[in-house]
C-alpha positions in Angstrom: -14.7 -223.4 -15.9 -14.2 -223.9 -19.7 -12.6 -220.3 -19.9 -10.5 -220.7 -16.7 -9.0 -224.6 -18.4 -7.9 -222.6 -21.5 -6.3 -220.0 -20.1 -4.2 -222.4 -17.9 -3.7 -223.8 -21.3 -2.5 -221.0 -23.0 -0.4 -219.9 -19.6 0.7 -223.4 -19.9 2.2 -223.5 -23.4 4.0 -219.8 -22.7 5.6 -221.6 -19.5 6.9 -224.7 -22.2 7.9 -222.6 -24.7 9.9 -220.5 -22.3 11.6 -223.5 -20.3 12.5 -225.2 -23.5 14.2 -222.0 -24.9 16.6 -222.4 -21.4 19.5 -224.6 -23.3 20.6 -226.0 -19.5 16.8 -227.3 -19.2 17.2 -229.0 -22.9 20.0 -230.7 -22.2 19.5 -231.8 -18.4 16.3 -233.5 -19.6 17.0 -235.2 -23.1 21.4 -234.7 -23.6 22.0 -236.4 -19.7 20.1 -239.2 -20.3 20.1 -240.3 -23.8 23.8 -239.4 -24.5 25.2 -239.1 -21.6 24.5 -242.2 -19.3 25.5 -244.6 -21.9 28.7 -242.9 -22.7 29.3 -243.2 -18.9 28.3 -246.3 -18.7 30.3 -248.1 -21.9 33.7 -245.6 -20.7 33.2 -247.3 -17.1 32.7 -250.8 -18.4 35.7 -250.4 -20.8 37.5 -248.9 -17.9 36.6 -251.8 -15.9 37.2 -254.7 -18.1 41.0 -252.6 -18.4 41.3 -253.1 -15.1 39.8 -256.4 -14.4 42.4 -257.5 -17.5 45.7 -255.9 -15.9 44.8 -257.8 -12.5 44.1 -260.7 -13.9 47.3 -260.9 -16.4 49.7 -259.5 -13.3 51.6 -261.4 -12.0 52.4 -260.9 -8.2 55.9 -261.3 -6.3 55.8 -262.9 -2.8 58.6 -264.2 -0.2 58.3 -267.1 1.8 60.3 -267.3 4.7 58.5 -270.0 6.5 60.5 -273.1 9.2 58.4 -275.6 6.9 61.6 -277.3 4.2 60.4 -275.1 2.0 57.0 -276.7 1.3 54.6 -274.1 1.4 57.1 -272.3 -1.3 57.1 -275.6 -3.1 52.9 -275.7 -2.9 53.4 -272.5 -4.1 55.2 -272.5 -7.4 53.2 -275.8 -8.5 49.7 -274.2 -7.6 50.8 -271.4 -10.5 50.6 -274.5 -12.8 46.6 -274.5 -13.1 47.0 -270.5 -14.1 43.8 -269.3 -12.0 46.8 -267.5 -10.0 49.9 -266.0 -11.1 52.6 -265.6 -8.0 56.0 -265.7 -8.4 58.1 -266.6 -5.5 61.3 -264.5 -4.9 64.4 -264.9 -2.7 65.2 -261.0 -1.1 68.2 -260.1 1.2 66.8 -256.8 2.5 64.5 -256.3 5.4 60.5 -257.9 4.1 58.8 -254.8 5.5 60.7 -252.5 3.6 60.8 -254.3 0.1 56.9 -254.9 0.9 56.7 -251.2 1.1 59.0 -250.5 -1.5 56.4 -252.5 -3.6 59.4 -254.9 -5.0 57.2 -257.6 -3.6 53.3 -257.5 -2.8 53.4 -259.6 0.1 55.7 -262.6 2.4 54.7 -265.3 3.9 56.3 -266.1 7.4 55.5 -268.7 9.6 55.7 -270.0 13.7 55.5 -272.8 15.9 52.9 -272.4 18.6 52.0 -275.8 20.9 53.1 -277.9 17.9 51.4 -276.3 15.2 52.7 -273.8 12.4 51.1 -270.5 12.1 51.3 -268.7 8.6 51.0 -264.8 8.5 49.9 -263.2 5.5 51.8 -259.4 5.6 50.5 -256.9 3.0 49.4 -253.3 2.2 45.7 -252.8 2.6 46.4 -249.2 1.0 47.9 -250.5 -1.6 45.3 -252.5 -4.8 48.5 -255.2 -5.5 49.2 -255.7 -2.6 45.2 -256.7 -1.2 44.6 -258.4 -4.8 47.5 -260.4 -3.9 46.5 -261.3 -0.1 43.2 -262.6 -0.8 45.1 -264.8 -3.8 47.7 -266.4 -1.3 45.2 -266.8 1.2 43.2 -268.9 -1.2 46.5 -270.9 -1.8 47.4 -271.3 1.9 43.6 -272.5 2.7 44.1 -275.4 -0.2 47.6 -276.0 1.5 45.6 -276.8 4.5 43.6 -278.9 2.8 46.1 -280.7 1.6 48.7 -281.2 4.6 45.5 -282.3 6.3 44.1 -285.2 3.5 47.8 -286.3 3.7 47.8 -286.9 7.4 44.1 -289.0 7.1 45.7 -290.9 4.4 48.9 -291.9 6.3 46.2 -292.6 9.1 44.5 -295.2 7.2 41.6 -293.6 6.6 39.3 -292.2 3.7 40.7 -288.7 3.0 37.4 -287.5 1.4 34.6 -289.0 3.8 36.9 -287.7 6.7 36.7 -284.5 5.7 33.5 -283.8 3.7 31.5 -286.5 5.0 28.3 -284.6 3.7 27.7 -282.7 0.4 25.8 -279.2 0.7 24.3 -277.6 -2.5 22.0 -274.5 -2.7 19.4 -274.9 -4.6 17.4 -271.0 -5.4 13.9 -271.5 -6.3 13.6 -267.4 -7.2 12.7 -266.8 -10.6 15.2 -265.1 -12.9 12.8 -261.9 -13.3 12.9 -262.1 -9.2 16.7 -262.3 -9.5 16.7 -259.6 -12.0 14.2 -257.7 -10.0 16.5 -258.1 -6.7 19.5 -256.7 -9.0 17.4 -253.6 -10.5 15.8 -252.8 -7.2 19.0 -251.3 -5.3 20.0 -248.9 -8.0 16.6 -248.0 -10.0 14.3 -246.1 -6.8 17.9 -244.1 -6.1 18.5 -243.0 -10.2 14.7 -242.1 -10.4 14.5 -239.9 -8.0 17.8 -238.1 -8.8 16.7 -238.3 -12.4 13.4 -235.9 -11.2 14.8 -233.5 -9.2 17.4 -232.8 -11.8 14.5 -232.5 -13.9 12.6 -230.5 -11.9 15.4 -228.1 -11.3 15.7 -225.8 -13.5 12.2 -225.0 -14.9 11.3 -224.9 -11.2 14.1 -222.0 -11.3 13.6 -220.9 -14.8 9.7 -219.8 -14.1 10.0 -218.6 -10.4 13.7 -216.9 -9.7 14.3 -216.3 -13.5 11.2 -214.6 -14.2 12.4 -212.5 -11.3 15.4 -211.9 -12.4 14.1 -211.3 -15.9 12.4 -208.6 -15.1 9.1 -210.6 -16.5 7.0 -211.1 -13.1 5.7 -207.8 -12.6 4.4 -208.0 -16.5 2.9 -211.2 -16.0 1.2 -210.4 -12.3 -0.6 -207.7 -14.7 -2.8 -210.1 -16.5 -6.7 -210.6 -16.0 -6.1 -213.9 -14.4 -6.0 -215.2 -10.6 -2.3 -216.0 -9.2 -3.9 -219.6 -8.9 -4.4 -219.8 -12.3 -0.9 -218.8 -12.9 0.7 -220.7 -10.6 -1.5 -224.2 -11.4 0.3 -223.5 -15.3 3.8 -223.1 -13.7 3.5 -225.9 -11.6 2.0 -228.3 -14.9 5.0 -226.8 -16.9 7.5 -228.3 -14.4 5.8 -231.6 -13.7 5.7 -232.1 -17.6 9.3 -231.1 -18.0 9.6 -233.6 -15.0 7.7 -236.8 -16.0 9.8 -236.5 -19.4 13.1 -236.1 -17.7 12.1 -239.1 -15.9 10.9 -240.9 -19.0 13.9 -240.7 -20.8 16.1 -241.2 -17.7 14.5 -244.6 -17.2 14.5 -245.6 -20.9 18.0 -245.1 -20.9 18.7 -246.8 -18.2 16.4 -249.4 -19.3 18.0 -249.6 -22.7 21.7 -249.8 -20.9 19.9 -252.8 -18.8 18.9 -254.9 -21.6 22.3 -254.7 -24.0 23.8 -255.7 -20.7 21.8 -258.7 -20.3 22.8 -259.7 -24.0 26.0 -258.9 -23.7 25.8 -261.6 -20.8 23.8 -263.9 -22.6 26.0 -263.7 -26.1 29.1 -264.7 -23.4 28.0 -266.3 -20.6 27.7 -270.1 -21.4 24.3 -270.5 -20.2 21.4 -268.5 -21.7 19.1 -266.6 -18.8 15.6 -266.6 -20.1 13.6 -263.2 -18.7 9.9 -262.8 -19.1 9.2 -259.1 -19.7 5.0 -259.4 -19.8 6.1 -260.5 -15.7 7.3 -256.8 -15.2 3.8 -255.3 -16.3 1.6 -255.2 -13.1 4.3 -253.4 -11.5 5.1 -250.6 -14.3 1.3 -249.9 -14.4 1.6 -249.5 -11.0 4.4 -247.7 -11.3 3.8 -245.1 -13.9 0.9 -243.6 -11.8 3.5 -243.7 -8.2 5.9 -241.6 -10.6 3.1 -239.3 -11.5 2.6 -238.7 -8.0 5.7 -238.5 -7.1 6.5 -235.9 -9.5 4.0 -233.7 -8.7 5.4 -233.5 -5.2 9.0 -232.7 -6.3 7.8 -230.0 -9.1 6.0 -228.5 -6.2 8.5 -228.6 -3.4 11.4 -227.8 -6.2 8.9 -224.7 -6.6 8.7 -223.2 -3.5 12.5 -223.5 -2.6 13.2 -221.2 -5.7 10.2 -219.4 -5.7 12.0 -217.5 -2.6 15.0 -216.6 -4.2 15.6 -213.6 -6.3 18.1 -214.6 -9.0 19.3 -217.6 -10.5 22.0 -218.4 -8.5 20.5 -217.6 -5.5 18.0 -220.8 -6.4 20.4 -222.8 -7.2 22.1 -222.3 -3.9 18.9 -222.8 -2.2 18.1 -226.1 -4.1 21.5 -227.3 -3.4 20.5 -228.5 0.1 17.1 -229.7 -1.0 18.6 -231.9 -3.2 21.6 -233.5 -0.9 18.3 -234.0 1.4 16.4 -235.9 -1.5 19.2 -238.1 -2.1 20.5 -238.7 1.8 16.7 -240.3 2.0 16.9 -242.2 -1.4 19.9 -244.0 -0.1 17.2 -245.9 2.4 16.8 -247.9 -1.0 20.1 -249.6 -0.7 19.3 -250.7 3.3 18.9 -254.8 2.9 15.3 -256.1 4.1 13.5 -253.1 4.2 9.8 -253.5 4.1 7.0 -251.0 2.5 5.0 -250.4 6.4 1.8 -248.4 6.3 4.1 -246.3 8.5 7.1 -246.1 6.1 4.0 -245.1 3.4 3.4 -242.2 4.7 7.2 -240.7 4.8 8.1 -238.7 1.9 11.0 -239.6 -0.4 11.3 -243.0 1.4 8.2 -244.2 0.6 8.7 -243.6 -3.2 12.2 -245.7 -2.9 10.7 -248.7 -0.5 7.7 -249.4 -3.0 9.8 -249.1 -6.3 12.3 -251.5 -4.4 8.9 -253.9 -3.4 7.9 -253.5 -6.9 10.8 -254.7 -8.7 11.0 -257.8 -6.1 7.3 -258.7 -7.0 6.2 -257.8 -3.5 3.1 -256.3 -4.1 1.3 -254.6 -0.8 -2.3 -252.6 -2.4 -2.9 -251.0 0.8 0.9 -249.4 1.1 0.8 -248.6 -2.4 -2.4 -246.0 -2.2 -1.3 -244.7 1.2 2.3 -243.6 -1.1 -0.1 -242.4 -3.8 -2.4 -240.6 -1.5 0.3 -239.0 0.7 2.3 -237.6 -2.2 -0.8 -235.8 -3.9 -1.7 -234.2 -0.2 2.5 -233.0 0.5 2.2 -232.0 -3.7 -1.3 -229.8 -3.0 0.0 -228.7 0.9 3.2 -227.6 -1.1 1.3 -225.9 -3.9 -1.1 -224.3 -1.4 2.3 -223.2 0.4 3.3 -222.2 -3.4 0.2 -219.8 -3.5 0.8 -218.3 -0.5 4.4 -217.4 -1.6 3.3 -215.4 -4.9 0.3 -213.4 -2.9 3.3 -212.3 -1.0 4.7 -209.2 -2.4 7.5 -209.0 0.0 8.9 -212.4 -1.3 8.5 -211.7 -4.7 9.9 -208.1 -4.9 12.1 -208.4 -2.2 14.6 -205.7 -1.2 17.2 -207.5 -0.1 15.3 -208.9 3.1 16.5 -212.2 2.1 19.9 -211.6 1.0 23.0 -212.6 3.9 24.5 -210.3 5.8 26.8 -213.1 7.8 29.5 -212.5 6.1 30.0 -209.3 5.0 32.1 -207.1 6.6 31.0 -205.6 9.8 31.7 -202.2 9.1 29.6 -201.8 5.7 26.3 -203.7 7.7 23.8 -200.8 8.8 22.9 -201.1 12.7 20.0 -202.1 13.8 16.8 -203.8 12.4 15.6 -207.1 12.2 18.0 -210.4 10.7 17.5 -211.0 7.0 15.8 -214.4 6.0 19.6 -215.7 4.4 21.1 -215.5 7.8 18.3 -217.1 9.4 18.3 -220.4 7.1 22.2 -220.2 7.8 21.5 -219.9 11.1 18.4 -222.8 11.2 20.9 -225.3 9.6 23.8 -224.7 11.4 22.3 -225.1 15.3 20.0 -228.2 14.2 23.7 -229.2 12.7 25.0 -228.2 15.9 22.6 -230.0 18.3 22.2 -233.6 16.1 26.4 -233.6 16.5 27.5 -231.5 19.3 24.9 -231.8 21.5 24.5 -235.5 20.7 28.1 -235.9 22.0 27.0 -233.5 25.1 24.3 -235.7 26.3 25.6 -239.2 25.8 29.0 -238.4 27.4 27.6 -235.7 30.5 23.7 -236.7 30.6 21.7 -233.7 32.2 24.6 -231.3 32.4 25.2 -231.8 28.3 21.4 -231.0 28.1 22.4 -227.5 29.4 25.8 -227.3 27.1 23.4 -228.2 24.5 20.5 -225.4 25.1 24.0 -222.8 25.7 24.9 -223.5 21.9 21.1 -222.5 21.0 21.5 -219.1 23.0 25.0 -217.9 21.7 25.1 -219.1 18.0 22.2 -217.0 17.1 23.3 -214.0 19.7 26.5 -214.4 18.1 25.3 -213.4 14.6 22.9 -210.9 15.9 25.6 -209.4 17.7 28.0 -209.9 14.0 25.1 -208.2 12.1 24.8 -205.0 14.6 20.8 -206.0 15.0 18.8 -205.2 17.4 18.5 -207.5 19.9 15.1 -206.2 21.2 13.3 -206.5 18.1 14.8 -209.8 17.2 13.9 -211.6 20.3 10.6 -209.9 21.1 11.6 -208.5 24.4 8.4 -206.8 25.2 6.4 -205.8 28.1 3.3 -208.0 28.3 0.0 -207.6 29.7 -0.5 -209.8 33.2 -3.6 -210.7 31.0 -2.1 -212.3 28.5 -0.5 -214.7 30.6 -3.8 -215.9 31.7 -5.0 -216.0 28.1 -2.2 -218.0 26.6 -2.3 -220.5 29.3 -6.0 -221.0 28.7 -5.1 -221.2 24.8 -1.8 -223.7 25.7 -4.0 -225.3 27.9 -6.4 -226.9 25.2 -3.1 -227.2 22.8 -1.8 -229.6 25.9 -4.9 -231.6 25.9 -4.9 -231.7 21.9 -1.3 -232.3 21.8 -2.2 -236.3 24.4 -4.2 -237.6 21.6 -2.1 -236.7 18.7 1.1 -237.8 20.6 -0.8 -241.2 21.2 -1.8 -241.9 17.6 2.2 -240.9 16.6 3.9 -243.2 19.1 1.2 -246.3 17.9 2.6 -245.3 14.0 5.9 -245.4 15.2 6.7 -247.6 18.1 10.1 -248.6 17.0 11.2 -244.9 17.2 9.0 -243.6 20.4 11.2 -246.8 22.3 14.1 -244.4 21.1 12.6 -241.3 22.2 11.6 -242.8 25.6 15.2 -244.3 26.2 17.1 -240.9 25.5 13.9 -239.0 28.3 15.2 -241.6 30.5 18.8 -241.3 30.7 18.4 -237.7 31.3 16.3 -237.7 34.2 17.1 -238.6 37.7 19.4 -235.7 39.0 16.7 -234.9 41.5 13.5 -232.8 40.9 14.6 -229.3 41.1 18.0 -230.0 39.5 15.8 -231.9 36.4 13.1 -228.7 36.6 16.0 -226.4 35.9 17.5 -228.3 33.1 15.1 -230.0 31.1 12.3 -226.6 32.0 13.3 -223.5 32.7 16.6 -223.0 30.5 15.2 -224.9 27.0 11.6 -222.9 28.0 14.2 -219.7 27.7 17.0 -220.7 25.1 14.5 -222.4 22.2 11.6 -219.4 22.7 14.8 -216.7 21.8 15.5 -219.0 19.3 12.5 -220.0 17.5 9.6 -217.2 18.7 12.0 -214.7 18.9 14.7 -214.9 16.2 13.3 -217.2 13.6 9.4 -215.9 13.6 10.7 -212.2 14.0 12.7 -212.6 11.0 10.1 -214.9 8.7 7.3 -212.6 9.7 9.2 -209.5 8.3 9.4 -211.2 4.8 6.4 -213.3 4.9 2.5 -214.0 5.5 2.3 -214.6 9.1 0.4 -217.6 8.5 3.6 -218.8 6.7 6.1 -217.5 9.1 4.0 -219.4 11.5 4.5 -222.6 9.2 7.9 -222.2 8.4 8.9 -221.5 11.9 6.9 -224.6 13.6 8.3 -227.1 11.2 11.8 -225.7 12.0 11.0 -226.3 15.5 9.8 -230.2 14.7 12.7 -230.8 13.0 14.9 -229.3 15.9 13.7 -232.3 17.9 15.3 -234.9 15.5 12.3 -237.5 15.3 9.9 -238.5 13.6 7.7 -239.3 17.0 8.5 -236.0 18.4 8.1 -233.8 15.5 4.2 -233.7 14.7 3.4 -233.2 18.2 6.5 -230.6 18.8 5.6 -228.9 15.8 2.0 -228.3 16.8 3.2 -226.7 20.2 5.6 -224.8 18.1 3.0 -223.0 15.9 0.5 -222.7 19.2 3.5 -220.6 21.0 4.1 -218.8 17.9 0.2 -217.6 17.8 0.9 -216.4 21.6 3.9 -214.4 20.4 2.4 -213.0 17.4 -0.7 -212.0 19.4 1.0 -210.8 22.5 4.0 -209.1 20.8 6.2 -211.0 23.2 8.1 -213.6 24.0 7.8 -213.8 27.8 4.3 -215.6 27.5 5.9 -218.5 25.6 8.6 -218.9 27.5 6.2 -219.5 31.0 4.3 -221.3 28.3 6.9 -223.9 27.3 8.2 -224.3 30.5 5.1 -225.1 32.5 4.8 -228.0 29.4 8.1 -229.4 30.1 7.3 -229.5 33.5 4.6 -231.9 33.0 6.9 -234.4 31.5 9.3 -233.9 34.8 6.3 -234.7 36.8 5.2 -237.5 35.3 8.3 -239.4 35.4 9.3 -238.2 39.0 5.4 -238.7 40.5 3.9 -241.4 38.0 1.6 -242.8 40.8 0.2 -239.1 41.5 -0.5 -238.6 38.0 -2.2 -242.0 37.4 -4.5 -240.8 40.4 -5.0 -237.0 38.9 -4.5 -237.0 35.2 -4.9 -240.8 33.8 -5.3 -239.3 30.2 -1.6 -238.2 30.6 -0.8 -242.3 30.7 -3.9 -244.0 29.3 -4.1 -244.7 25.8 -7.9 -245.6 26.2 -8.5 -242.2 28.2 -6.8 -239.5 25.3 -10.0 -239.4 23.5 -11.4 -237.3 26.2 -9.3 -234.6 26.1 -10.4 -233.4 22.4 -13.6 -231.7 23.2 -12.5 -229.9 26.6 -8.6 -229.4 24.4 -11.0 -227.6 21.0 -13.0 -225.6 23.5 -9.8 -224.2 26.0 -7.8 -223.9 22.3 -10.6 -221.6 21.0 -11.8 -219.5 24.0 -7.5 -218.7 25.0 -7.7 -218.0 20.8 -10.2 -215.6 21.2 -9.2 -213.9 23.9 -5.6 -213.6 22.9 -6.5 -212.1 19.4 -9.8 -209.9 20.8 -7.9 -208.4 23.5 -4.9 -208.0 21.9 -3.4 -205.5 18.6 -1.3 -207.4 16.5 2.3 -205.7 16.7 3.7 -206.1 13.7 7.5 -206.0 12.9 7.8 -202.3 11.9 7.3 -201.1 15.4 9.3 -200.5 17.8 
């Protein structure tokens, strides 16, 4: 063990030393934040403060062209007396709308008489900053005009003006602290900077020591050593989540230090002094420190395997690209008012971190949530290193020859015929139909129900055929359009079978984690259904049992098992599926079914068993909501909570017996045949 520890440590150092030498690593962890924020912030404040000055010191032309004797103009040029607004009233011969949009004025005033009673209309320029500075102005103006016509008709009525109109007084009175109020302030912007401040961290020493090695030529020299690819990889991975922790460091303490000179600043020339208690802060940075160490760890790790699969550089950087614009679409769940830190919400990556920095800072403090956020990002950091490990025993991912490079858009006639699609056109092609079906089919199946459920499985067949057909592949291969043993049917239904029954209880304990989204899920089932039986069978069975097993077991695992392990092809091509489903309820239970169909197809060699496979499982959904009463009689487990237990032990022993049989009867056709 002792001898193990100090070679990491010596592997560790070599990774430090290497990364720091990276100028681009140097100054995206110490030049960004210690020089850089500030200057951003003090040019933005001084641009600001410009600004705020020129709008204040303008002063803004307005016509009044109102059937009043000229008092609202009068109000008008008296109101400028106090100086809080500065209009000037002008007299104009042309047309209003086109001086307005000539900008010689900002805005008019006009008015008319409806059932005894003079309407003012504001005109102005939304598009244009004068113009909507100087609307909300005048409509302060015409407000206290108001105000005033209407104490003057009280007070020719004989009455008290002021007990008329405000008989009662209402004052606020907040009872928050001012580290609360600070914390409310902080708590929008801080979860959203940290996490932007790690992965920018992260980046490029996550590159520099997987892709850039590769590039370097220094991999194969450093797979040579006398030590395990654990070893190696546990010292990459403590290299980056250094780098990491001290990006974030710095980032915060910048931002901290911008945070305090602005609360002088405010305090120097604000006329009452806010008093802020920093020892309050304490309990929650303790607690905080060890979140971020989490945390970290999980981004080093998932920054790791995203660039551990390119080849150069560049190519990590584009792969890290999305990864990134993923990160920070979920950190914006920070800025989403009222939010609350659920044991459910604890558990979701990214989100979690943002929620419970954001309850943090508002001194909302909820022990159980914060281990389950601690917890869950040390098991997706080791799930992602084990993933990590699996790359780097995979020689065809680390000396890859061009399996994962695109061939989408090269020219046709320089692309060889025939083979199986490269990994590069396979993530284009993942993203783009999930892309496809959240918007398209979305807009399919609210606006033609069951028939855009059918326009919506015809853009997962042709997208990918279209790009097989593009690259000159053979189709075949790609979809795993092989003959089949009548055996193997039997086999896999025995093995989907148990998967069915596993798949009740696990559905059961997702929907009670998430019952706000599995009333979603339920809904959009609903409003699909009830074209009749056969017509629903068709739909919602048959075609997405054909369509998503080309898609998934034939193009996707076809092309990940050619480049990697088949126990991560298996992975990579299962979550893909869960994610396919867009839900949080559906995907656990989806992506379990995924992986089972993908063990049938890698077993089998074909993609025929998965498809009968997937569509007898769809049909059991049909069933249920068509015959409910039948299957309350035959199957209550399908709609018992209290009766899912019971299908573990008979689901583990069907799962393992169809295992058995499909890999003892079966040989394993890899991708290289034909």
């Amino acid at each position: 063990m002792n001898k193990k520890r100090s070679v990491i440590k010596v592997l560790l150092k070599k990774e430090l030393l290497d990364v720091l030498r990276d100028k681009k690593t140097v100054f995206m962890m110490i030049a960004l934040p210690v020089f850089l924020y500030p200057a951003i912030f003090f040019i933005a404040l001084q641009v600001m403060s410009s600004v705020q000055t020129g709008m204040e010191n303008k002063t803004y032309k307005v016509a009044v062209q109102c059937n009043d004797d000229g008092e609202l103009k009068k109000y008008i040029d008296n109101y400028n007396d106090d100086n809080k607004y500065k209009i000037k009233t002008v007299n104009l011969d042309e047309k209003l709308d086109d001086a307005l949009r000539k900008e010689k004025i900002d805005a008019y005033i006009i008015s008319e008489k409806k059932e005894d009673k003079l309407n003012y209309s504001i005109v102005y320029i939304s598009s244009v900053t004068n113009s909507s500075v100087c609307m909300e102005q005048l409509e302060d103006i015409v407000i206290s005009y108001r105000k005033h016509i209407t104490s003057q008709l009280i007070t020719n009525a004989g009455m008290d003006a002021d007990m008329v109109m405000e008989p009662i007084n209402i004052t606020g009175k907040d009872i928050a602290s001012n580290e609360e109020s600070l914390g409310q302030t902080l708590s929008t912007i801080i979860p959203f900077i940290l996490i932007i401040s790690l992965i920018m961290g992260t980046m490029y020493p996550a590159i520099d020591t997987t892709a850039g090695e590769k590039e370097r030529g220094t991999l194969e020299t450093l797979l040579t050593l006398p030590v395990s690819n654990r070893v190696m990889i546990t010292s990459k991975f403590l290299a980056v989540a250094i780098i990491g922790l001290i990006s974030a460091t710095l980032n915060i303490l910048s931002m901290g230090g911008i945070a305090i000179y602005s609360f002088g600043v405010m305090n120097i020339s604000g006329s009452k002094k806010i008093n802020i208690s920093i020892y309050d802060f304490i309990p929650a940075l303790i607690i905080l420190v060890f979140i971020i160490f989490a945390f970290t760890l999980f981004i080093s790790a998932i920054t790791m395997c995203v660039a551990a699969l390119a080849k150069t550089y560049k190519e990590a950087n584009n792969y890290i690209t999305p990864l990134t614009l993923c990160i920070m679409l979920i950190g914006y769940i920070g800025f989403i008012p009222n939010i609350k830190l659920t044991n459910t919400m604890a558990l979701i990556p990214v989100a979690n971190i943002c929620i419970l920095i954001k309850s943090l800072l508002l001194f909302k403090i909820n022990y159980t949530a914060i281990i389950l956020v601690f917890l869950s990002n040390i098991i997706y950091a080791m799930l992602a290193i084990s993933i990590l490990s699996g790359i780097y025993d995979s020689e065809a991912v680390l000396f890859d020859e061009g399996k994962g490079r695109m061939q989408l858009f090269e020219r046709r006639k320089n692309i060889k015929r025939g083979g199986i699609i490269k990994t590069g056109d396979t993530w284009f092609l993942i993203v783009f139909v999930i892309l496809a079906v959240i918007y398209a089919g979305g807009i399919f199946e609210m606006k033609y129900g069951l028939f855009g459920v059918l326009l919506t499985q015809m853009l997962i067949l042709f997208i990918p055929l279209s790009v097989l057909v593009y690259t000159k592949k053979d189709l075949r291969k790609n979809y795993s359009v092989r003959k089949t043993k009548p055996l193997n049917v039997l086999y896999s239904f025995i093995f989907m079978a148990g998967i069915f029954l596993l798949n009740i209880p696990l559905t059961t304990f997702v929907t009670s984690v998430f019952p706000d989204n599995t009333k979603t899920v339920t809904d959009s089932l609903q409003s699909i259904m009830g074209s009749g039986f056969l017509v629903t069978v068709l739909v919602v069975c048959i075609v997405p049992g054909i369509c998503e097993e080309l898609f998934f077991r034939g193009v996707i695992f076809s092309s990940m098992k050619e480049r990697y392990k088949p126990v991560t092809a298996i992975i990579i091509t299962a979550a893909c599926f869960g994610i396919y489903h867009t839900s949080i309820v559906r995907f656990f239970p989806t992506a379990f079914l995924g992986a089972s169909l993908c063990i049938i197809c890698y077993y089998t060699g074909s993609v025929f068993p998965g498809i009968i496979m997937h569509s007898l499982n769809n049909l059991t959904s049909v069933v249920a909501y068509y015959y409910p009463n039948t299957i309350r009689k035959f199957a209550p487990f399908l709609v018992k909570e209290n009766e899912c237990v019971k299908c573990i032990i008979p689901g583990l022993v069907l799962m393992i017996l169809g295992f058995i049989m499909l890999k003892g009867k079966n040989k394993i056709i890899k991708s290289s045949e034909s």
